[in-house]
C-alpha positions in Angstrom: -54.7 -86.0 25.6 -51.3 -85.6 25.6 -51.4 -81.5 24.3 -54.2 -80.8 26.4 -52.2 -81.8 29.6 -49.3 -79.7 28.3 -52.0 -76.7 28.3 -53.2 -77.8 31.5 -50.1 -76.9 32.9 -49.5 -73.9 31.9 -52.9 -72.2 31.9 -52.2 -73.8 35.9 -49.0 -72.4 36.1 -50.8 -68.8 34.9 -53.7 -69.3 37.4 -50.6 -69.3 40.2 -51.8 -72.8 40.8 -49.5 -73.8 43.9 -48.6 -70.3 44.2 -46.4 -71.0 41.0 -46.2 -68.4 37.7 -43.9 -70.1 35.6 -43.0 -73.7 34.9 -40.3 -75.2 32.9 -41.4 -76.1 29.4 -39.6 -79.8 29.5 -41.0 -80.2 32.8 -44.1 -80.0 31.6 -43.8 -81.8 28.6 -42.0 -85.2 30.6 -45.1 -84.7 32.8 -47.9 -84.7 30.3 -46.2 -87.4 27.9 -45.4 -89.9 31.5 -49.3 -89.4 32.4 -50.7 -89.7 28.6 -48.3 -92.0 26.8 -48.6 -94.8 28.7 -52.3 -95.0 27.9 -51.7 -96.0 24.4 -50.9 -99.5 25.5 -54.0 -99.6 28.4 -55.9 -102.4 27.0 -52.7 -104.5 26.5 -51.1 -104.1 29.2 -53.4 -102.5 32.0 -51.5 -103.6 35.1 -48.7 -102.0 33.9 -50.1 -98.8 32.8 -52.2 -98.4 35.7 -49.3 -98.3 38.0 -47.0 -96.0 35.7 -50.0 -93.7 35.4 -50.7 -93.5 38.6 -46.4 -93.5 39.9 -46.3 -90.3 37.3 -49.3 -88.7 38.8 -48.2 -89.1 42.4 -44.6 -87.3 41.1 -46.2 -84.4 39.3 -48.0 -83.8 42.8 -44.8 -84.2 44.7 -43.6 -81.4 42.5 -46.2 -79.5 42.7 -46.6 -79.4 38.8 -49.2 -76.9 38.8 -52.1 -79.2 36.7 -55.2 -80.3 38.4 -57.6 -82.0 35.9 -55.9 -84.1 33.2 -53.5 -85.9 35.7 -56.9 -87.2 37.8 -58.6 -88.2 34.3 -55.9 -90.4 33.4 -55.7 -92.1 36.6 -59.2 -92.8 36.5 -59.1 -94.3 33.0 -56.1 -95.9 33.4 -57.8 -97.6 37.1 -61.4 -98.0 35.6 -59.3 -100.5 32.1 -57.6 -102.6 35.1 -61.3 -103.7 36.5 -62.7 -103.3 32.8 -59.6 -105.8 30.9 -58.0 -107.8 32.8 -58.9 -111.5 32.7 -57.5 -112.7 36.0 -59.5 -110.9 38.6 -57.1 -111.6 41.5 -54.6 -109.4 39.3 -56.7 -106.8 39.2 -57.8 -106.9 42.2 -54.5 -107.0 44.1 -53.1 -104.0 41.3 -56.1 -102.1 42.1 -55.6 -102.3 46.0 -52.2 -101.3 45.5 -53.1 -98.1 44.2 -55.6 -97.2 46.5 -53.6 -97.8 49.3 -50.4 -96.1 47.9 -53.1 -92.7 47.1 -54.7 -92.8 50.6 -51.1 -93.2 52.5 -50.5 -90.4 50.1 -53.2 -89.0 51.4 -53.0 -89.3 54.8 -49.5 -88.2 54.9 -50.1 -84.8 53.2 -53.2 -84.4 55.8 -50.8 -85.1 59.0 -47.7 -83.0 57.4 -50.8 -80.0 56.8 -52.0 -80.9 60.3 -48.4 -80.2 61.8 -47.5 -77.2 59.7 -47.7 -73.7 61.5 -51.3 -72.3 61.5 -50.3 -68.5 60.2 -51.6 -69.8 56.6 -54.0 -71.3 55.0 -57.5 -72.8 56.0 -58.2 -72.1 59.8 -58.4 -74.5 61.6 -60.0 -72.7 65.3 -63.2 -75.2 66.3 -64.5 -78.4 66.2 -65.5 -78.4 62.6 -63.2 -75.8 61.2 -62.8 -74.9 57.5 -59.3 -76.7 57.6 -61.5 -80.1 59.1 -63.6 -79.6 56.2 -61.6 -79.4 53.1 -59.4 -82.7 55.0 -63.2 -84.5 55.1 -64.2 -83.2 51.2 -60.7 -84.8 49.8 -61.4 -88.2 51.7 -65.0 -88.4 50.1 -63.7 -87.0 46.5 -61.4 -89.9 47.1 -63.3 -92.5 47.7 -66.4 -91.5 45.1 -63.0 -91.4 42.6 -61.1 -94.6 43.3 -64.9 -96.3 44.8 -66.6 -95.5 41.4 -63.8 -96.5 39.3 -63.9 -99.5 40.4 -67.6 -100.2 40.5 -67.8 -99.1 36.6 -64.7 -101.1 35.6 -66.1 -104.6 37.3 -69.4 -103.6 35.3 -67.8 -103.3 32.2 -65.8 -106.8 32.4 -69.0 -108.4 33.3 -70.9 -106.8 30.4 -68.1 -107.8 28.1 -67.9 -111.6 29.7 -71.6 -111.4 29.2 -71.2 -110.8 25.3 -68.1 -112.5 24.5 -70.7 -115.8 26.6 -73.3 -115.1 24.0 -71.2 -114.9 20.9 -69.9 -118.2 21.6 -73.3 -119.5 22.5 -74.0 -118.5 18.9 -71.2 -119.7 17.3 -71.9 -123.1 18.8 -75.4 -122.6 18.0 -74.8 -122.0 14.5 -72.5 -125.2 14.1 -74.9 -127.0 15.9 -77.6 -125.9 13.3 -75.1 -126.8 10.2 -74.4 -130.2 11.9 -78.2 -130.8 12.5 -79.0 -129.7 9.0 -76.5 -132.6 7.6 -77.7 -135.0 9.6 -81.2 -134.0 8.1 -80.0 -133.9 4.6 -78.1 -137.2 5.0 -81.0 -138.8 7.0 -83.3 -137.8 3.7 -80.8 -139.0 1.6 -80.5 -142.4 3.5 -84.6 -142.6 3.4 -84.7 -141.4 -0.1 -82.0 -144.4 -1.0 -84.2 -146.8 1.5 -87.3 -146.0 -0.4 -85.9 -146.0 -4.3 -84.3 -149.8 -3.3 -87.5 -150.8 -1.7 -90.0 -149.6 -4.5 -87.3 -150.4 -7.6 -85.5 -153.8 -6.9 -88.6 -155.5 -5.8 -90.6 -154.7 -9.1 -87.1 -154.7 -11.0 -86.6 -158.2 -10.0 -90.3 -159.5 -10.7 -89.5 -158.3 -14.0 -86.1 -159.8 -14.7 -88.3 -163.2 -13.6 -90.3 -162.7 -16.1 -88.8 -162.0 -18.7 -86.8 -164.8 -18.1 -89.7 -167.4 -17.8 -91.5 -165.3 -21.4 -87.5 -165.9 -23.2 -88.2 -169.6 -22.0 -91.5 -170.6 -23.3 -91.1 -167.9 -26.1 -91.3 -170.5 -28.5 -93.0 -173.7 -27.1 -95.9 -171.8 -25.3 -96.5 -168.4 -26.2 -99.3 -168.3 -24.1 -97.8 -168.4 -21.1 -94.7 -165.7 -23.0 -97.9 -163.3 -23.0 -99.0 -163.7 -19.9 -95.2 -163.5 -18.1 -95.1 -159.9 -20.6 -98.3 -159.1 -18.9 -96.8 -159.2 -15.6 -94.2 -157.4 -16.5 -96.0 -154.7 -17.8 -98.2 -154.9 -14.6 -94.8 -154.6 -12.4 -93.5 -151.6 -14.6 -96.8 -149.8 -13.8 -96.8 -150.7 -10.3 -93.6 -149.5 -9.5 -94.3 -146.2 -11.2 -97.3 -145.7 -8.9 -95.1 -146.2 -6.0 -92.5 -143.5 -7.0 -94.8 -141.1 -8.1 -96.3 -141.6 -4.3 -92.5 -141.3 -3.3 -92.1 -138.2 -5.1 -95.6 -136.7 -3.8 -94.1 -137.1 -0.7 -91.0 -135.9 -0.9 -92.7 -132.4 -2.2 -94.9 -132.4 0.9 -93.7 -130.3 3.7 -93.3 -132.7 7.3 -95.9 -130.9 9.0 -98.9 -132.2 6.4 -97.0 -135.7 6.2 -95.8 -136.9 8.8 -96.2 -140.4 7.9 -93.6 -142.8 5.5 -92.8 -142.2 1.6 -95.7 -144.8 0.7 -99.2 -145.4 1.8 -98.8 -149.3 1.9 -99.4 -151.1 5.2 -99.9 -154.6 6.8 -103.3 -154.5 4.6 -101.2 -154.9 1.6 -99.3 -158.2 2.6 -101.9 -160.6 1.1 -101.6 -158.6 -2.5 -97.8 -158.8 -2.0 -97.9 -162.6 -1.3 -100.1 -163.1 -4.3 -97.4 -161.2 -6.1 -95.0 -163.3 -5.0 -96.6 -166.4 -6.0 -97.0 -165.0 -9.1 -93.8 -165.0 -10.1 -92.3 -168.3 -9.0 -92.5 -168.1 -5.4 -94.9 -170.3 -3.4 -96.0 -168.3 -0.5 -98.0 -168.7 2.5 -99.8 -166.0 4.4 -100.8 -166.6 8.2 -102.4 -163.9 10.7 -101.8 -165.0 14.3 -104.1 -163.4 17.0 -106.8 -161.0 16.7 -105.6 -157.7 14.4 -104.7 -154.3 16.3 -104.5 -151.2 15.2 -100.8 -150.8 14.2 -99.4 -146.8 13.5 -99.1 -146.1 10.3 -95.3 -145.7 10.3 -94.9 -149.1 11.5 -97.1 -150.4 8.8 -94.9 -149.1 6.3 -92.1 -150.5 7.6 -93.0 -153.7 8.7 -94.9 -154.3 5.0 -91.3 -152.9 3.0 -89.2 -155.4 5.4 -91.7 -158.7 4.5 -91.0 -157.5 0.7 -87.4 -156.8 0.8 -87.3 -160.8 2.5 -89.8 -162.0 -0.5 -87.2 -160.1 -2.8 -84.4 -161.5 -1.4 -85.7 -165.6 -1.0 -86.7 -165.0 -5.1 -83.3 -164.0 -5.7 -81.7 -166.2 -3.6 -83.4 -169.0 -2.6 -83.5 -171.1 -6.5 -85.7 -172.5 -8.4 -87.4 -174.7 -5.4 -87.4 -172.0 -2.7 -90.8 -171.7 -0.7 -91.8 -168.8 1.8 -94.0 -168.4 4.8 -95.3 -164.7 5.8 -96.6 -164.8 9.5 -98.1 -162.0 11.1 -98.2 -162.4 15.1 -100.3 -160.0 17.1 -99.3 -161.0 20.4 -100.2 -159.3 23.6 -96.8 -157.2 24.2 -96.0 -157.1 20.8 -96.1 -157.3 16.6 -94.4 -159.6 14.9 -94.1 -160.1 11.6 -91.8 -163.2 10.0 -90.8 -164.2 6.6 -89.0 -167.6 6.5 -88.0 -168.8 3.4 -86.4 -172.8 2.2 -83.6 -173.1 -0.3 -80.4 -172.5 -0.6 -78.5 -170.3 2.2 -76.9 -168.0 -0.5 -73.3 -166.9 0.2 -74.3 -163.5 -1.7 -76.9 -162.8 1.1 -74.9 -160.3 2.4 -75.2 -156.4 4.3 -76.4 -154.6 1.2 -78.8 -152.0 1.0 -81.5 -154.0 1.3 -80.3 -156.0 4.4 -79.1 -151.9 6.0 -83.0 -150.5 4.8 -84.5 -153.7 7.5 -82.3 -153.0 10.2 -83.0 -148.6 9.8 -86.6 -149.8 9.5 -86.8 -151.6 12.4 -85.0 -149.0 14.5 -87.7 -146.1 13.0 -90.2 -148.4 14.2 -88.8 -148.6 18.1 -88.1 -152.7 17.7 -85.9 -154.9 16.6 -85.1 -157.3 13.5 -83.7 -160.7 13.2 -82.0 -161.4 10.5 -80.0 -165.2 10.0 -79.9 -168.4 8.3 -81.8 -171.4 9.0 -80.0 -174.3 10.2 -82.3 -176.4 7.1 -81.4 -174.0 4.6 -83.1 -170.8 3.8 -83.5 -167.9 5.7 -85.2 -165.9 8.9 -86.3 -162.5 9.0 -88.1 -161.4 11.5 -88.9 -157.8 13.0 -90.4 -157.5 16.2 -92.2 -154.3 17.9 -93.4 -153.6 21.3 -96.5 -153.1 21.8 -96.3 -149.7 22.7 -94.4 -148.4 20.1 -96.4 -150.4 18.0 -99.8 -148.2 18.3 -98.3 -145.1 18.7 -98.8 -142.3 16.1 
């Protein structure tokens, strides 16, 4: 830009452009580099350039520099970047008012000093709308469609680029709100997966360790009862792979065909569990209290792996004269289900996995869980779900 406003000037100064022929070389070169250079650093600094721009501009026509074309383009680029980069929009408003001011005083001042001069040359100026009235009226318009369009394109442009630089950060946020929900997901699976292994493995795991136990007993004195207590065992072994491969079928199910629990067990299956139970070594009690509902079947799930993580937990814990009690309660604004258990109050009963798995369980299921020692040894759990949540699929 910068040669091409050196050119401008002289091919100007050849036209006779302010009646001028020849202009000094350096002249034009201080001209062209103070309307061109300054450019180079628009985007940075667009206050700044803006005015120099336009302060060079108004000099070269104070000299009478004979160059028409480039000068105007530079003032309109260098106006147009302070609407189109500048942040603080009272800034550029108040730099832009400057200059249009300073050009229209400019303006004005030429037209009155024109209107004032002797008439001999020039436009005439004989009637109401003379030539002379004309060309005054054409330079305000050229003006104003110059300095007015300018600024219209330059607000345009900082909205546009507002408008992107909005939506890139609405999709940066979007994208680290996708990885943070994708975590969650994989750390959610991860908790259920965990949940799920416990619940399937450490009930069936500890059935066995009772059995084997009882079978290394009577091993010798009543290898009857050794077979039997080996038959349980190998009953609980094929139990508990049943149960994972129905874990693993549904982990290799999309969500969408599955939206139920890892296992197809439900409040059906408490009776078989209790009978389990009794089985090895713990005398239990099963007792349905009102009339049977239908219950979803998430909740079914739940509530069914809670009452076995409690029957796992009173074997363990409650010793060798530990009883339990399984109540089911369908009351009118809820479901309850309770597993109390006598014995000991076992020190070891503490917030592990299994204890963490009833209280997620619970909350999956909308209700709430219980879980304490009885004041007569033993201890309570019991999860309760409202009646609402309680039938909803």
């Amino acid at each position: 830009m910068f040669v091409t406003a050196v050119l401008s000037t002289a091919l100007g100064a050849v036209a006779g452009i302010y009646s001028q022929t020849e202009i000094d070389l350096r002249v034009a070169l201080l001209y062209a580099f103070g309307l061109t250079a300054p450019l180079a650093w628009r985007r940075r600094l667009p206050g700044t350039v803006a005015v120099a721009v336009s302060v060079a501009f108004f000099l070269g026509m104070m000299a009478r520099i004979p160059e028409l074309y480039v000068g105007n383009v530079a003032v309109f680029i260098a106006f147009y970047t302070v609407g189109a980069w500048v942040d603080d929009r009272r800034r550029a408003f108040i730099v832009r008012t400057v200059i249009i001011v300073g050009m229209f005083a400019w303006l004005l001042v030429t037209m009155f000093i024109d209107a004032t001069a002797p008439t001999d040359e020039g436009l005439s100026r004989a009637g109401l709308f003379s030539p002379y009235v004309a060309f005054m009226l054409m330079q305000v318009l050229v003006n104003v469609a110059f300095f007015g369009g300018a600024y219209y394109f330059g607000n345009r442009t900082y909205e546009a680029r507002r408008q992107r630089e909005i939506l890139a950060e609405r999709t940066v946020e979007l994208e680290r709100e996708r990885e943070t929900t994708a975590a969650q997901a994989v750390a959610l699976d991860r908790v259920r997966i965990a949940r799920e292994l416990h619940d399937v493995v450490a009930h069936h795991v500890s059935a066995m360790g009772v059995q084997a136990g009882a079978a290394r007993t009577v091993w010798d004195t009543d290898p009857d009862a050794a077979r039997r207590a080996l038959v349980d065992i190998e009953q609980a072994a094929r139990d508990a792979l049943v149960e994972l491969r129905q874990l693993l079928e549904t982990l290799r199910t999309p969500v969408d065909d599955d939206p139920s629990d890892a296992s197809t067990v439900g409040l059906d299956g408490l009776a078989a569990l209790v009978a389990h139970a009794q089985e090895n070594g713990l005398p239990t009690t099963l007792t349905i209290v009102g009339d049977p509902a239908p219950v979803a079947p998430t909740v079914q799930v739940n509530a069914f792996r809670i009452a076995q993580e409690a029957l796992t937990n009173a074997r363990r814990h409650g010793g060798p004269d530990a009883e339990a009690d399984v109540r089911v309660r369908y009351l009118p604004d809820a479901l309850e289900v309770e597993v109390v258990n006598s014995g000991r109050s076992a020190l070891t009963y503490q917030n592990g996995l299994g204890l963490i798995g009833m209280r997620e369980r619970a909350a999956a299921s909308g209700g709430s869980i219980e879980i304490s020692p009885r004041r007569e040894g033993g201890f309570r759990v019991r999860l309760s779900v409202p009646r609402q949540e309680a039938v909803r699929s």
